[in-house]
N, C-alpha and C positions, 0 to 999 in steps of 0.2 A: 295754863295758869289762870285765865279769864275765864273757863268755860263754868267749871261749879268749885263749891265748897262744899265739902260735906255731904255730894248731892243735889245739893240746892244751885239753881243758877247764882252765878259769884254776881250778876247784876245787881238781882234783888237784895243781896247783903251791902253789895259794895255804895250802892247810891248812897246808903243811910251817911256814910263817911262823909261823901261830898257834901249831902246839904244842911251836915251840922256845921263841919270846918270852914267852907266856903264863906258862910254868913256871921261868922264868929272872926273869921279874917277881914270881912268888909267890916265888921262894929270896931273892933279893936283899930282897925287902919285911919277909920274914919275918926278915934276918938283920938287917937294920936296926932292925925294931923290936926284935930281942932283944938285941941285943949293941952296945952304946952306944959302944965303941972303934972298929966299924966305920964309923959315921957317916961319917966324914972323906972314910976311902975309899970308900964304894958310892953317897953323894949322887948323883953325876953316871948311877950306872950307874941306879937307883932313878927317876931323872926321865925318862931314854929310853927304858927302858924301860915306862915310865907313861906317855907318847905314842904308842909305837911299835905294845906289843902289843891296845892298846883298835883300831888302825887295820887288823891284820891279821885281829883274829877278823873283824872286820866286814866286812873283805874277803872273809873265807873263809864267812862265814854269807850273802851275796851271791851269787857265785858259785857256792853250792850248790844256790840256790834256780831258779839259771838252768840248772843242772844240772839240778836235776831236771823244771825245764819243757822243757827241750832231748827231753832220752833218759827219762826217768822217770814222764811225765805217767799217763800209763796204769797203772804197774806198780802190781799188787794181786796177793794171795795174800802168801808166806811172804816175798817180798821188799819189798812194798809197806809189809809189818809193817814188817821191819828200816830200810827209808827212814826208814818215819813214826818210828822209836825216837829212830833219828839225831837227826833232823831236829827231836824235841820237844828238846834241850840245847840250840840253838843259842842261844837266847835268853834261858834262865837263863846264858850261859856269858857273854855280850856283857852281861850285866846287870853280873857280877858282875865282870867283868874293867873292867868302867869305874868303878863302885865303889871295886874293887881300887888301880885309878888316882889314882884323886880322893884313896882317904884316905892313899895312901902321899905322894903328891905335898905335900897338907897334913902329913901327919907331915914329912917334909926339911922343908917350910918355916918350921913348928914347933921344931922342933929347932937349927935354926940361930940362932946368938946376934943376938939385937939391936943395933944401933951403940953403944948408951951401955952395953950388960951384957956379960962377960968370962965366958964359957963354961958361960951359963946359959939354958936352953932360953925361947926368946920367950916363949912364955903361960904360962909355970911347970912343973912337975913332972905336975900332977896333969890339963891338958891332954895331957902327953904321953903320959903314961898310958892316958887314955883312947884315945886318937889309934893309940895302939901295938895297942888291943886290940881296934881296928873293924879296923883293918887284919891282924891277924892273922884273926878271924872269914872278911874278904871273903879272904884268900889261902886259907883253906882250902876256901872254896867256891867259886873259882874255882878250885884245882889237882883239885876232887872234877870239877868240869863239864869240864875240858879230859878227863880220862884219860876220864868215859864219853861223850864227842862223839868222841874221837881211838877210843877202844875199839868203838861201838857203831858208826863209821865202817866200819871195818875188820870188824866184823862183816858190815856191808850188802854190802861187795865181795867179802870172799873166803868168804862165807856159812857161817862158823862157826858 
């Protein structure tokens, strides 16, 4: 299922997924936790992408790995470096983007009024609070692992 599509290694298609959704999950997460007028409207965007992008890194940290059992087993020297670079984020990246997930999904849930309360966040103020600022932490540390997995990728192929 990881190894190609169409042919093509399923890596090189499937990254595209991760480093759209990934950083579209940390913008959305982060403007939700900051900006409390937006709630209303980014809830929905904040949850699919809280599903979507935990499923594409994983796809894409999968299919790399068959990658490099495919065409890459052997490579050592100046490339085999740049592989292994890559290849050490994938896993802080998939940590952090699940994280990322979990705490924005509990913030929207958090933040949505309960049946008997009239536009006052479920567990109170100081939940959300808190809620706001693990989520803001994991967005930072996952838009820090996307750019050096996306960066040190693109290092390994066109050997910058």
């Amino acid at each position: 299922m990881f190894d190609q599509i169409l042919g093509l290694p399923a890596h090189s298609l499937m990254i595209h997924f991760a480093v759209v959704l990934t950083p579209l999950l940390v913008a959305t997460a982060v403007g939700y936790a900051l900006v409390p007028r937006w709630r209303t409207y980014a809830a929905w965007a904040v949850v699919l992408l809280s599903l979507a992008a935990p499923v594409t890194v994983f796809a894409a940290k999968e299919s790399g790995e068959r990658l490099k059992e495919a065409r890459f087993a052997t490579a050592d020297g100046e490339l085999g470096g740049r592989i292994s670079t890559h290849e050490s984020f994938a896993n802080p990246l998939l940590l952090s983007v699940l994280g990322l997930a979990a705490s924005a999904l509990l913030l929207v849930y958090a933040t949505r009024p309960a049946r008997d309360s009239v536009g006052r966040d479920r567990f109170g103020r100081p939940t959300t609070l808190a809620l706001s600022a693990v989520t803001l932490v994991l967005a930072g540390a996952a838009g820090y692992y996307v750019f050096r997995a996306g960066d040190s990728g693109a290092r390994a192929v066109w050997g910058m």
